[in-house]
Every structure is written in C-alpha cells, then in structure tokens.
Z-matrix of the N, CA and C atoms (Angstrom, degrees):
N
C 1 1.442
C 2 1.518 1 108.65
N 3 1.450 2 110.29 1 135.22
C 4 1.555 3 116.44 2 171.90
C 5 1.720 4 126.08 3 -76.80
N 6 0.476 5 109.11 4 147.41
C 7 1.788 6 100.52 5 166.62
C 8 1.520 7 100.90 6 -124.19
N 9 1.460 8 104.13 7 150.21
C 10 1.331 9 111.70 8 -176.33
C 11 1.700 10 118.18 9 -127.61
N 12 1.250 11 133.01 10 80.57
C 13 1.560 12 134.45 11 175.78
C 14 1.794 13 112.45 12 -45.55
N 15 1.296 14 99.60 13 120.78
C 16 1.457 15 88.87 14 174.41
C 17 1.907 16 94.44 15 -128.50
N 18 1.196 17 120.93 16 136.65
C 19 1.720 18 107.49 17 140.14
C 20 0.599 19 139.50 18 14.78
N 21 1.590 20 160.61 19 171.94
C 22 1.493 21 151.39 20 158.47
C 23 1.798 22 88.72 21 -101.73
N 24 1.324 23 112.24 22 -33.36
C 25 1.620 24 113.78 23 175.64
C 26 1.404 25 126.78 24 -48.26
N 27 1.444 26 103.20 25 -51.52
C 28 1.626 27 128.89 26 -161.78
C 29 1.381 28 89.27 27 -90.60
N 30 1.658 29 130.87 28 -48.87
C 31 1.454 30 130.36 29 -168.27
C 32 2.260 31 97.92 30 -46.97
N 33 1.571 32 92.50 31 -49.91
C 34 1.710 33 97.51 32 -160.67
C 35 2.165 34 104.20 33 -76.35
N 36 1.124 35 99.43 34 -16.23
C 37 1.699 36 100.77 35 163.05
C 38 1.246 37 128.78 36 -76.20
N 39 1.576 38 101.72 37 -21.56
C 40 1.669 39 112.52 38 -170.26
C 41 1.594 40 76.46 39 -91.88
N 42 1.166 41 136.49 40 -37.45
C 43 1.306 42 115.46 41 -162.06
C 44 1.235 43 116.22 42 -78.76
N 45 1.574 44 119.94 43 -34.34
C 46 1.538 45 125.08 44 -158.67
C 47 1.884 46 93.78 45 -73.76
N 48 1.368 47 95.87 46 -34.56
C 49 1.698 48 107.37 47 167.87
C 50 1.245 49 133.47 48 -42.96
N 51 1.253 50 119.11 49 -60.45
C 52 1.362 51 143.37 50 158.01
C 53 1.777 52 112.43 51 -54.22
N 54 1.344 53 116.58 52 -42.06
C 55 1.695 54 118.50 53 153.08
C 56 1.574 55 111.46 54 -43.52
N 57 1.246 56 113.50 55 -89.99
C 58 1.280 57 126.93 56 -178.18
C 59 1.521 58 111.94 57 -43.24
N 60 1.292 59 118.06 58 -43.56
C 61 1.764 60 95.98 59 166.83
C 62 1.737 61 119.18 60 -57.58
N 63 1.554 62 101.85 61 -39.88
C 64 1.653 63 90.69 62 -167.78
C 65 1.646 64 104.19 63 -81.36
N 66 0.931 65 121.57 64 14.13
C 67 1.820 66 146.19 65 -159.86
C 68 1.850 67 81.34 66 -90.14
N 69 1.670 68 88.14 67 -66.49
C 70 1.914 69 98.04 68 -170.46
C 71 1.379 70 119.44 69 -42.56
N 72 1.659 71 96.99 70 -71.39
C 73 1.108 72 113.20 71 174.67
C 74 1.734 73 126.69 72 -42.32
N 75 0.914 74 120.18 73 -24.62
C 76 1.232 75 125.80 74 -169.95
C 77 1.704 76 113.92 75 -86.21
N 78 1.232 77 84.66 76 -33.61
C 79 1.645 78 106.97 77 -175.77
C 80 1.684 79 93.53 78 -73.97
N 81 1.359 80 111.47 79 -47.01
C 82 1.563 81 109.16 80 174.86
C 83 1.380 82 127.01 81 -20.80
N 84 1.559 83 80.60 82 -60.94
C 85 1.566 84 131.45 83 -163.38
C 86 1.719 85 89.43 84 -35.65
N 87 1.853 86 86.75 85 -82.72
C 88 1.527 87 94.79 86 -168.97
C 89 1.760 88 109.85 87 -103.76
N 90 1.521 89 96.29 88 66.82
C 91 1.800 90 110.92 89 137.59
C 92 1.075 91 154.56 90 -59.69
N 93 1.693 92 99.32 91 -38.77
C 94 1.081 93 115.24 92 -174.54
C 95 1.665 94 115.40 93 -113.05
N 96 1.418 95 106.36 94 123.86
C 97 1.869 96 119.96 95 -161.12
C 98 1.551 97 85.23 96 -86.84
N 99 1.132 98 145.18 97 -9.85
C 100 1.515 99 126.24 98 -174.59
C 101 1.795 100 103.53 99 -121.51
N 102 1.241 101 95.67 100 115.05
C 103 2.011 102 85.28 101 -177.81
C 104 1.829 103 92.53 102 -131.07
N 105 1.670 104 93.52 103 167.52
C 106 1.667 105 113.07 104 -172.57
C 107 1.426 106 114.28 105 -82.68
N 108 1.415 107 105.75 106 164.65
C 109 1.535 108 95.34 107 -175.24
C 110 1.501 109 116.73 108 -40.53
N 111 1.253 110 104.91 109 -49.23
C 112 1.819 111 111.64 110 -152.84
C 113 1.479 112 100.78 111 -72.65
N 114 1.218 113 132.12 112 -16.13
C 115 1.785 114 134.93 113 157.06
C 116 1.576 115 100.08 114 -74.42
N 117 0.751 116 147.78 115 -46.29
C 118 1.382 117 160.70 116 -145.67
C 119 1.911 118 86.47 117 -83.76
N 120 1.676 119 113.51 118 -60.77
C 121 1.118 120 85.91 119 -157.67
C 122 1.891 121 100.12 120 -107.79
N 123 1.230 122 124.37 121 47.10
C 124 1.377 123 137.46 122 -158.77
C 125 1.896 124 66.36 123 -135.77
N 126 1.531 125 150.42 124 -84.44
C 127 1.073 126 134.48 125 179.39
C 128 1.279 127 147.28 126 -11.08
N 129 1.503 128 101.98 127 -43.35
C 130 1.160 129 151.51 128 -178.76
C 131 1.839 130 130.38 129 -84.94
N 132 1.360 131 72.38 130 -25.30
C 133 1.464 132 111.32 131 -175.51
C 134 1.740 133 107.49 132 30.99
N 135 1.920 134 112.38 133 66.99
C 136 0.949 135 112.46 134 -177.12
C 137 1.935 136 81.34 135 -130.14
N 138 1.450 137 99.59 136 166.32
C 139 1.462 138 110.69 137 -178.12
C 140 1.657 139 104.07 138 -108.93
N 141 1.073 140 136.55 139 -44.60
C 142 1.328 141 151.55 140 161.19
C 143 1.757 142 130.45 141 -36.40
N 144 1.401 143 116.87 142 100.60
C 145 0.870 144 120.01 143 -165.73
C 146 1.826 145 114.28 144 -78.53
N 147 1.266 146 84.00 145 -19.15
C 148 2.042 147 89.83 146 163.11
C 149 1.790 148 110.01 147 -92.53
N 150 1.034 149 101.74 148 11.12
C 151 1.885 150 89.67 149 176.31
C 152 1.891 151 91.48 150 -108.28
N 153 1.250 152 108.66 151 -17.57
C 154 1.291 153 106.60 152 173.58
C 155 1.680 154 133.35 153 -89.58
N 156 1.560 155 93.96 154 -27.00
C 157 1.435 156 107.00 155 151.08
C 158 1.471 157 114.22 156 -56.39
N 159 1.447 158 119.70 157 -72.28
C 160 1.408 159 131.50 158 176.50
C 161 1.479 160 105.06 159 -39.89
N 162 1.229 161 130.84 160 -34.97
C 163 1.584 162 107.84 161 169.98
C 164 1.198 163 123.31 162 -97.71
N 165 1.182 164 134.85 163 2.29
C 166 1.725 165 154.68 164 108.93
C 167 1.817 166 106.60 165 -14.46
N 168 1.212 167 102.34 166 -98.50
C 169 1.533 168 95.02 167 -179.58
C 170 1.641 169 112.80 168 -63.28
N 171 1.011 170 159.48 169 35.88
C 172 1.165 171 151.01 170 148.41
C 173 1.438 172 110.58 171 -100.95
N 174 1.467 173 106.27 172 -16.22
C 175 1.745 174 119.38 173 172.77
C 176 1.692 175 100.95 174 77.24
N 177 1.036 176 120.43 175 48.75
C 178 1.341 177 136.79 176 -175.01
C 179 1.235 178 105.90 177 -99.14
N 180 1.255 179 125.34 178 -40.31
C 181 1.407 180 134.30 179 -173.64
C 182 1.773 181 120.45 180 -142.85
N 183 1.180 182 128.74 181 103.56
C 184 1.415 183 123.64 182 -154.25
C 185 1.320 184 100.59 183 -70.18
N 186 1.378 185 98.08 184 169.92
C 187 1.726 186 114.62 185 -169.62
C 188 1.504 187 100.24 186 -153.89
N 189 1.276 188 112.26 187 -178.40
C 190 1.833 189 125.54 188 -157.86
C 191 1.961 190 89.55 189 -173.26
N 192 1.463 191 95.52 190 116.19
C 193 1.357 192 118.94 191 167.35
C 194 1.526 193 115.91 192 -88.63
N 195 1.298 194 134.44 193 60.01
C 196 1.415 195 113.03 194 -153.01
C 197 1.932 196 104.32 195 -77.91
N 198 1.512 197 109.64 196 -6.32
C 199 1.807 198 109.67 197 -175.70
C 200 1.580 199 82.92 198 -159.45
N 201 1.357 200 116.21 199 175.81
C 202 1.260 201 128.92 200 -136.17
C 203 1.647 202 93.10 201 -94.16
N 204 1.627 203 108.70 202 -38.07
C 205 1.416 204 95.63 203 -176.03
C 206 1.599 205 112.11 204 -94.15
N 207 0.984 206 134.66 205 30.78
C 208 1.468 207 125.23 206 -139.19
C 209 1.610 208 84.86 207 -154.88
N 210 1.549 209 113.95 208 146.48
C 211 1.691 210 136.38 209 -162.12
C 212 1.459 211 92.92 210 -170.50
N 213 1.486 212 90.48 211 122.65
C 214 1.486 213 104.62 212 -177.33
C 215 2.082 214 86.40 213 -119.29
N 216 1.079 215 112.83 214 152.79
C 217 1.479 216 138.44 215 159.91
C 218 1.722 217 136.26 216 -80.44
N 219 0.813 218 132.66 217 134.63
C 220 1.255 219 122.30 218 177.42
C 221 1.299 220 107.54 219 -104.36
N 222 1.793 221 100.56 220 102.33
C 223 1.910 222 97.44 221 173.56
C 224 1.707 223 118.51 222 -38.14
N 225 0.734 224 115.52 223 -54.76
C 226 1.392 225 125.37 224 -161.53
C 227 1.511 226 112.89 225 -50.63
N 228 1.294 227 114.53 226 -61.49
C 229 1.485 228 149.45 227 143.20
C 230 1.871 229 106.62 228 -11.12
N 231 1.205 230 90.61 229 -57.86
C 232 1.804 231 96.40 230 178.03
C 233 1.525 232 114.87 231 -74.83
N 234 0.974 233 108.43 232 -33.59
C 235 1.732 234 132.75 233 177.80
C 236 1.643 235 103.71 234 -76.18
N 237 1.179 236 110.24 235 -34.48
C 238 1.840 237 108.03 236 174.46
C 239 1.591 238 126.04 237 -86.43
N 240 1.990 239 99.78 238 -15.42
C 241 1.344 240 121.05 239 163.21
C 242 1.780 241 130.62 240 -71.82
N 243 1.507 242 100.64 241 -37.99
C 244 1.090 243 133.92 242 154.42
C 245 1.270 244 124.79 243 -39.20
N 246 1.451 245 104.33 244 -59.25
C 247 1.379 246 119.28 245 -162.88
C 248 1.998 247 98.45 246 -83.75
N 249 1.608 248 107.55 247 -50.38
C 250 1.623 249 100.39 248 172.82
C 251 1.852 250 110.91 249 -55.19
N 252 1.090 251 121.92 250 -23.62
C 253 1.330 252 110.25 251 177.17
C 254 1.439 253 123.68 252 -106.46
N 255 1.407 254 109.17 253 38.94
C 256 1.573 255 116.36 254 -163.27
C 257 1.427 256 95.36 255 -94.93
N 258 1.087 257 131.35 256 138.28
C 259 1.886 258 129.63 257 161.71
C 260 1.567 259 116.59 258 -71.49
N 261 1.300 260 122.40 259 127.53
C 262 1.254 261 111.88 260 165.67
C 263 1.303 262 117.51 261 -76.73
N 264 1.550 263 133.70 262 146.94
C 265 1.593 264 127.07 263 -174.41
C 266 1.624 265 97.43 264 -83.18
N 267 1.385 266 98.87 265 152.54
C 268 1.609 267 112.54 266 170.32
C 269 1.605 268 124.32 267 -51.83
C-alpha cells in the first residue's frame, strides 16, 4: 500500500476539484426535463408499465407525445409527485 502526503493547500484544491466535478456531473444528470419511460419508471421506482400508464392517464404525472409510439415524461412532474406523496417522519 502507498501513502500519499499532500499539503493542506493542494489536499483542499484536489478537493474543491473533486466537488465541482460531481457539482457538473450531476447537473448533467438532471438536464434533461423530458425523460423515457424506463427513467420515468426507475424514478419512480415502479417496474410496471401499466402503473405508469395509470399515472399518465389520471394526469398525475405529465407526459409529451411527440410521434404516436413514443412518451416522453416530465422530470420535474415526477419529482412534484414524489414530493406530494412523501411521509413526514414522527
């Protein structure tokens, strides 16, 4: 096993570094306001493609038809569904 001495300088640059990448990445992450079923229901964390319909047509969670076979999601939308059915702890 190596050991590695750094600075207290260089230690807090490598760190603010390592912040700001997962800062990026994350932001990456959630770029995109329109996602596919299987993000939609991996979010949701349901396996069922009729419990995801069913919250589609109940208007529970918005959606975007842009071609006949194809359903896009509105992240946000799922995240605001989420959030009305969250439990507060005791």
């Amino acid at each position: 096993m190596q050991v590695v001495c750094l600075q207290e300088e260089a230690f807090y640059k490598l760190f603010d570094k390592v912040v700001e990448h997962l800062e990026e990445k994350r932001d990456k992450d959630h770029q995109f306001k329109w996602i596919d079923g299987e993000q939609a229901m991996s979010l949701l964390n349901i396996s069922s493609k009729t419990t995801l319909q069913k919250l589609r047509d109940e208007g529970k969670i918005r959606f975007s038809q842009p071609k006949k076979r194809i359903i896009l999601y509105d992240r946000n939308s799922i995240n605001d569904y989420l959030e009305r059915h969250a439990k507060e702890p005791f």
